[in-house]
N, C-alpha and C positions, 0 to 999 in steps of 0.2 A: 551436567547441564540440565536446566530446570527448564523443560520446556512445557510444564502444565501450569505455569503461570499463565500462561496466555488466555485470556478468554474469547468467546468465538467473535469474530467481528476481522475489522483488516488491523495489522499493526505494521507501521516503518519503524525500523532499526537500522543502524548503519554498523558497518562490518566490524567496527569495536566494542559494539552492543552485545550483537549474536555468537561472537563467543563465550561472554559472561552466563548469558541467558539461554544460549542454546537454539537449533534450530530444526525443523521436522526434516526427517528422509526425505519424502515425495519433496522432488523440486522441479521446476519449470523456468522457462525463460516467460519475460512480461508477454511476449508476442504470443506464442503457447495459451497463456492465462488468457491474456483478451479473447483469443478469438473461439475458447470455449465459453465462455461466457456471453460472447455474443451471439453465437448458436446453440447454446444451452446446451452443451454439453457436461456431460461429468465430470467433477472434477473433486479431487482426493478432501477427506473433512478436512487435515491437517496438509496444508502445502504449503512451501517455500518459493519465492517468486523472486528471482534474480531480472535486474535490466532496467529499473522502473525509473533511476537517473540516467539511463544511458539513454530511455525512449523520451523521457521530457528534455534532455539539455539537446539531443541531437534533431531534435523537432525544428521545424524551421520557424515554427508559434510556439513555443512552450503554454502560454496563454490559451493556446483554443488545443494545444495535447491534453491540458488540464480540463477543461470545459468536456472535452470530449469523453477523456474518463470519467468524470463525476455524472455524465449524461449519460453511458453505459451501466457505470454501478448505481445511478436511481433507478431507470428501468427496468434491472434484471433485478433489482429489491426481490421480488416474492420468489426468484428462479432460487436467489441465494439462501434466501431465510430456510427454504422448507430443506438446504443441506447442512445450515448453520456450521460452516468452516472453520477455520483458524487461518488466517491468510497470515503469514507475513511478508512483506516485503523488503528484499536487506538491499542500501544503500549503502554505495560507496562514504558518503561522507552525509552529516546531518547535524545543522544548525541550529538555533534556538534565538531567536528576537522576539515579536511580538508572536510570533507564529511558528512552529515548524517550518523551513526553506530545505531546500537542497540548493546548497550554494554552485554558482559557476561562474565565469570569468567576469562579464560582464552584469548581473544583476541576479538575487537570488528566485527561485521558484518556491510560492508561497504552498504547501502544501493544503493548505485552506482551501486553496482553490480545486481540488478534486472532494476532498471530504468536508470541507464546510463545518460548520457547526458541532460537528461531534467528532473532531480532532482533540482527542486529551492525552497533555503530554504525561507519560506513565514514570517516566525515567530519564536517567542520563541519555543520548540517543537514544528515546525508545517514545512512541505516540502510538494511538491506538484510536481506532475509529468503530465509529457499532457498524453494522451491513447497511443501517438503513440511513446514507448520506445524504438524505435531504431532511432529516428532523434533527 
């Protein structure tokens, strides 16, 4: 598994991706990840990040879990840069329309809406965002 493909920034993959492509040891649950990040905590160059569909579909706003994440990872922008990471985050399932979704029952979650603008899709289930989600 080729896991130096990845260059530093966040990448989603869905769980049929990450076996192709492979994934880092160091891993964490979403909840873990946020709230090192929100206390600037350390956290590994290379990490793997499970949960990241379970905390948007199980949100009771998906819409403002989204807002809320894209308004953590713009603010902690320079906390991230000066560790320049490899995030991945794997997804149960992972769609492709106009935008990256993670599909669920009733309406899909645009992943646009955490990463904005520098959501590029890499791959078959595979996108890729730079750190800095607000350019």
């Amino acid at each position: 598994m080729m896991t130096t493909d990845y260059d530093i920034g966040y990448h989603i993959l869905s769980r049929d991706a990450v076996e192709e492509r492979g994934r880092f040891d160091e891993q964490m649950s979403i909840v873990e990840f946020l709230r090192r990040i929100k206390q600037m905590e350390d956290i590994p160059y290379d990490v793997t990040v499970y949960g990241l569909d379970d905390y948007l579909v199980s949100s009771e706003n998906p819409q403002e879990a989204c807002q809320y994440l894209h308004g953590l990872f713009r603010d902690r922008v320079n906390f991230l840069i000066t560790r320049n990471p490899r995030i991945l985050f794997i997804v149960d399932d992972l769609e492709y329309w106009d935008t990256a979704v993670i599909p669920q029952s009733d309406e899909e979650i645009p992943l646009s809406d955490i990463f904005h603008g520098s959501l590029e899709h890499e791959g078959a289930d595979w996108f890729s965002s730079r750190l800095n989600v607000s350019s």
